[in-house]
Structure formats: structure tokens, C-alpha cells
N, C-alpha and C positions, 0 to 999 in steps of 0.2 A: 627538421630537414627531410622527414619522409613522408611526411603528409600527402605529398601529393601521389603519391602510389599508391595503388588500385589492386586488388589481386583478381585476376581474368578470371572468368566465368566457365565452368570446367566445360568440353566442347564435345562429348560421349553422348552417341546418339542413345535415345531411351531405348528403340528395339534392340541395340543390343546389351545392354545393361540387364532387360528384362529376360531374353536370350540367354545369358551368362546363369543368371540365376537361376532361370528354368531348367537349364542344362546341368546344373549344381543339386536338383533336388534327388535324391532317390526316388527308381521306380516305381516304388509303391506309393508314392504321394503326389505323382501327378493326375492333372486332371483325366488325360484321356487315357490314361492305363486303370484309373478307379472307375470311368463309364463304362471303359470297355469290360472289365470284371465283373460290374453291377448289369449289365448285359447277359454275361453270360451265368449268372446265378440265377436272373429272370427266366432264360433260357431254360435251363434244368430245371426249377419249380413249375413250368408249363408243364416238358416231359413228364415230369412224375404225375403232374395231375397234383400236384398239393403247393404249400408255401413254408422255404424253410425260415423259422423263425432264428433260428440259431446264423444261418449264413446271412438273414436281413432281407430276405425277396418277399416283393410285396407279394400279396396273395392274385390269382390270374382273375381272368373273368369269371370262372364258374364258381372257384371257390368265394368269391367276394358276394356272388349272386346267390350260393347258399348262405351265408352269413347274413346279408342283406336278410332274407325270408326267412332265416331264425329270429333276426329281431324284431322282424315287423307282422310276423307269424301271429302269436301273441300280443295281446292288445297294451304289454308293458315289457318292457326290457328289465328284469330283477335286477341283474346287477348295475345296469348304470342309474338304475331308479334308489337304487343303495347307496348311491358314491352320490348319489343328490341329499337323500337322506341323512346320510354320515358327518356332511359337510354341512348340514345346516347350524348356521349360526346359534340357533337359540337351544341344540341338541345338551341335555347335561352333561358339563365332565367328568374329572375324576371326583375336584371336590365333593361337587354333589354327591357323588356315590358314597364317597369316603365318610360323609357328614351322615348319612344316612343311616347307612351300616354299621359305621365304627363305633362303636362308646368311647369314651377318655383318650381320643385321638392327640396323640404327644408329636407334633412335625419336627423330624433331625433336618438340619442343615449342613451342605459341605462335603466337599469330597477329601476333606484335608491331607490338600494336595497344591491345587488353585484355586477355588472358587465354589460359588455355590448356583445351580443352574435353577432357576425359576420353571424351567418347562417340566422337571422332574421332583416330583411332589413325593417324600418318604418319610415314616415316623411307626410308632408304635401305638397300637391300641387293642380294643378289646371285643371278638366277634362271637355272640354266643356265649359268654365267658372264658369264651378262651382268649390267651395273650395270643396277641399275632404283630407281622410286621408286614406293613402294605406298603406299595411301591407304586404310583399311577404317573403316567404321560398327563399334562395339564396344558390344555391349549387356551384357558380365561374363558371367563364370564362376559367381557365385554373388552370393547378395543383398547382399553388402555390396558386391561390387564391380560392381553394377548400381545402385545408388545411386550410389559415387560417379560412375559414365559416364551417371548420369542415364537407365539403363534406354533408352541407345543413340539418345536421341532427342538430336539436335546443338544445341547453340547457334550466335550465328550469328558469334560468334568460331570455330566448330569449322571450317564452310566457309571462313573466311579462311583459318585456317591451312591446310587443303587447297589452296586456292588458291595461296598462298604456295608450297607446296611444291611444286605442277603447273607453275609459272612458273620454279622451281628448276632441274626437271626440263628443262625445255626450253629453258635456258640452258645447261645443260651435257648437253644430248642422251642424254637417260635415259627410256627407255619410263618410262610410268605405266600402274601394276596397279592399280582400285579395287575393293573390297569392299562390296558394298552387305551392311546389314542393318538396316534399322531402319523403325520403325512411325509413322515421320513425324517432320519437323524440330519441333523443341521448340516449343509455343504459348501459353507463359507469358507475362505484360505485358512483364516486365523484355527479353525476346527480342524481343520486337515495338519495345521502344522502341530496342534496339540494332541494328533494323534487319535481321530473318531473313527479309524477303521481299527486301529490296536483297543482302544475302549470295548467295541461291541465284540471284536471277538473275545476278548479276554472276560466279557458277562457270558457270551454263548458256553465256553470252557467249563468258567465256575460254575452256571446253572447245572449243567450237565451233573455234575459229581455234588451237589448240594444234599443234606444228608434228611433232610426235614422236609416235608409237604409242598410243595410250589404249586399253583392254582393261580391261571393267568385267563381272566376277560378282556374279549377288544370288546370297546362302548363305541368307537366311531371308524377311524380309518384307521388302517393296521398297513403302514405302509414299507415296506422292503426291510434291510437289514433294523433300521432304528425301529421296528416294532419285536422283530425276531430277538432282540437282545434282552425283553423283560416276556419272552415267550415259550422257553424250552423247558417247560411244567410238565406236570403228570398228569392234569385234569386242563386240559385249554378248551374256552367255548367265545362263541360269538354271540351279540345282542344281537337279534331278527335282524335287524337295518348295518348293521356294520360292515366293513370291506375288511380283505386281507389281501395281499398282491407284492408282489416282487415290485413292482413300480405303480403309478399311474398311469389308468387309461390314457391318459394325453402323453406321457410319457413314451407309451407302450405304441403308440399311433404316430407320433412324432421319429420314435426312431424305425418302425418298419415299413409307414408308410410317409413318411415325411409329411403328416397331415393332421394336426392337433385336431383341426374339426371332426375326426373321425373318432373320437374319443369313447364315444355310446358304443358304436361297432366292437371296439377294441375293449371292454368291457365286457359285452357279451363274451369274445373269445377267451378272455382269460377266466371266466367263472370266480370273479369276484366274492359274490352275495356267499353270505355267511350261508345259505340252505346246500348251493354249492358247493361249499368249501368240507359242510361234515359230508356230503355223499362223496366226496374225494378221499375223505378220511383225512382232510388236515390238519380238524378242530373234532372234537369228540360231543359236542353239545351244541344247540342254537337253544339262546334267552329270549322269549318272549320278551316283547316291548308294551306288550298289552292290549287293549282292545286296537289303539294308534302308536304312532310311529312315536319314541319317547320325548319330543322336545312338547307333544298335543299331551302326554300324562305321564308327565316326570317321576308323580311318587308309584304309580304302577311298574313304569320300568325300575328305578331303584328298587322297590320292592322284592321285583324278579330276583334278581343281579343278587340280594342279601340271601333272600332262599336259596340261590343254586349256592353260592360260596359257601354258607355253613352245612350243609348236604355235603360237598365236596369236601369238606373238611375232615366232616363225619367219618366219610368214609377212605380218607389217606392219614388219617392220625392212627389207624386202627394198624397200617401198618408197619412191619421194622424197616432198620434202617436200608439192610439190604433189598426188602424187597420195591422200596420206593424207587432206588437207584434200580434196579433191576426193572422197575415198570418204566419209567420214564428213558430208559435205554433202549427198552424194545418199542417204546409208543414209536421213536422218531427213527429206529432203525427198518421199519417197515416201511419207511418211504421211499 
């Protein structure tokens, strides 16, 4: 019987619908109260003559026109010539290194908790003769098996299990060897709801107060917190070609100048390149890759990478417990 009723078409003009809503948003998230602000930040970074990175202004003319002729100065740009080298496909990862270096390499699995993360490669074995427990970022050999290690980026089961093993290690007094590689910890929901910002801080924590030797190499891209989490050693160095960075250049370009293309520029600014990075004092060593870049002579770079790690060993086994804690307290208090 009621079939033949219709229910009307609601009759609310859109401009004011849109109106209502606009009028509904808080100040700070309208559009022309955020141009007008990003106005006046631009403003003040002219004034001063500089660009604040921290408030977001892009850089003016003159500063961009120095930047400009820092890069093209020089007939290569180090660091984005690094973040090319870094990222090349056929660079070794951890395995390699790991197979290299290690004798009777035993791989743990798990963070027994959830899961066991493929991008985070850990076990025990034997450097020199001495026992040790090694810890590397593992981005594959080739595309299927950067799929499954999720193309090196960790979950935040990956840092438990590191964790796990770093407190292993220090119950039964076994240096720990980490291998950084990777282009940032994983930032998928399902990672955020498992807690990857409480993972990394809670490895930065433990590393800190770890009572045994820690000794951390980036072999490729050391990228923001998910590299700082298997990093806060006594003895940190970088392979010749490697990056370290709070983000990616594109990252770094995209949010200050809303310009991925600008990626090399914004490279240079941040001093990347691992040569940069020890005249900062970030890293305490750069690894020779050898005559070439390491993916052109794999066993030279390995090779490197094995000498500095038992060197380093050498010389943090020599010390006590306090004074390990007490080095690596002041390395990263000096920043």
C-alpha cells in the first residue's frame, strides 16, 4: 500500500552546506588562515636572510642560489651520489656480510610475542673466535625475497625480536654486531597499531644501558628512527657509499619545499654521505668499499666491514662494564 511513495529530494543549496562546514572548522585548518601563516613564515626567512627548517619556509632566492652552486660547484653531489649508490639493487645486504664474517652462523627467530619479521635477520655466531650475537636490517637479494622481508623496512615485532636477542646477548656476555640497512621502520596502520613507535623507543632505552660491547655498521640507507633503533653503539661507522638521515631526501624536499624533484638539492643540505656524517661526529668511522662502490667488489667490501668489526671488538672487549656504559653515554651525549 505504500509503494507508491517517493521520499523528496533533500532541497539545501550546496554553497551553503559547504558554508556551514567551513564555518565548523577550527582556525587553524582553514585554508586561508594556513596561506596566510605560510606567508608570513616566508616573510621572516627573507628577513633573516636564511630558511627556517624547523617552521617549514622554503629557502629564498639567495639561499637556494647558494645551494644551487654548492651542487653544481663540484662536478658531483656526494651525498645524493650516495643515496643512488645506497639504493642500488644489486648493493650486498646483511646476509652477505653476515655469511662472510660470521663462522657457524645459528639464525633465532621471533619475537615471542607475535610474529617473526623477515626484514630483521638475528642469530648467533662466531667473529674471530669470539661468540657474538649479530643483528642486521635485510632488504633481499632479489624481488621475491624483498617482498617477503618487506623490502627491509621492519615491523615492530622485528625490533622485539632484536631486542630479545640484545638482552640474550647480555645475559650470556656476547658482543653484539648490528647492521643497519634500511629506508625507514615500516608505516603501515597495522604497524602503528602494534605499537612501532613504543618498539623503537623501547630498543633506543635498552641499547643505551646494555652492559656488553655494541658495534653498529650502516651498509646502505640508514634511514630515521628504524635505523637509530639497532644504532646507539660504542663504536658506529659507515661503508664509503652509505646514507644516514632523519628522512629522505624526497622526504626532506617534499615537506619543505613541497617538491620531490628537488631531492639531490635537499641531499646536499642535509650532509647525508657517510664522509659528512664522521666530520659531524655522528659516526666515529667511514668503511672503505674498495677500489669501487661495493655492489662492483662485494668480497672487498665484505672484507672491509669483517676487519673493522673485529678491530672494534678488539678493542671494547678490553673494556669493563662501566666503562662501556660510560663510553657510549658520553659518545651520544655530545650531540
Amino acid at each position: 500500500m505504500y509503494t507508491d511513495l517517493k521520499p523528496e529530494p533533500a532541497r539545501v543549496a550546496k554553497g551553503r552546506v559547504r558554508d556551514r562546514l567551513y564555518d565548523a572548522l577550527p582556525a587553524g585548518l582553514r585554508a586561508d588562515a594556513n596561506r596566510a601563516q605560510a606567508t608570513r613564515r616566508v616573510g621572516r626567512a627573507i628577513a633573516k636572510g636564511g630558511f627556517d627548517a624547523e617552521g617549514g619556509s622554503s629557502l629564498d632566492a639567495n639561499d637556494a642560489a647558494l645551494v644551487e652552486e654548492a651542487v653544481t660547484k663540484s662536478a658531483e653531489n656526494r651525498a645524493w651520489q650516495s643515496v643512488q649508490l645506497a639504493r642500488n639493487v644489486h648493493r650486498p645486504t646483511s646476509v652477505a656480510y653476515i655469511n662472510a664474517m660470521v663462522d657457524g652462523f645459528i639464525e633465532l627467530h621471533g619475537d615471542r610475542g607475535f610474529a617473526d619479521d623477515g626484514a630483521i635477520i638475528g642469530g648467533v655466531g662466531w667473529i674471530g673466535g669470539r661468540a657474538v650475537t649479530v643483528i642486521g636490517q635485510e632488504k633481499g637479494a632479489d624481488l621475491k625475497q624483498r617482498i617477503a622481508r618487506n623490502f627491509g623496512c621492519p615491523q615492530p615485532e622485528g625490533y622485539r625480536k632484536a631486542l630479545r636477542l640484545m638482552r640474550q646477548a647480555e645475559k650470556f656476555r656476547r658482543p653484539i654486531v648490528c647492521l643497519v640497512d634500511t629506508q625507514g621502520a615500516f608505516c603501515g596502520t597495522e604497524a602503528e597499531e602494534r605499537g612501532q613507535g613504543n618498539a623503537i623507543a623501547d630498543n633506543l632505552v635498552a641499547m643505551a644501558g646494555l652492559k656488553v660491547p655494541v658495534v653498529t655498521v650502516l651498509l646502505g640507507e640508514g634511514g630515521s628512527g628504524g635505523a637509530l633503533a639497532l644504532a646507539v653503539a660504542n663504536r658506529v661507522a659507515m661503508q664509503e657509499h652509505a646514507v644516514y638521515s632523519v628522512l629522505s631526501p624526497e622526504g626532506f624536499a617534499s615537506i619543505l619545499w613541497k617538491d620531490r624533484t628537488r631531492a639531490p638539492e635537499a641531499a646536499a643540505v642535509m650532509k647525508m654521505s657517510a664522509h659528512e656524517s664522521c666530520e659531524l661526529g655522528i659516526i666515529d668511522d667511514v668503511v672503505s668499499e674498495g677500489p669501487r662502490p661495493a655492489h662492483e667488489n662485494p668480497e672487498a667490501a665484505e672484507r672491509n666491514v669483517s676487519e673493522y668489526v673485529r678491530e672494534a671488538l678488539d678493542e671494547l672487549c678490553a673494556l669493563s662494564e662501566q666503562e662501556l656504559l660510560e663510553q657510549r653515554y658520553q659518545r651520544f651525549r655530545k650531540f
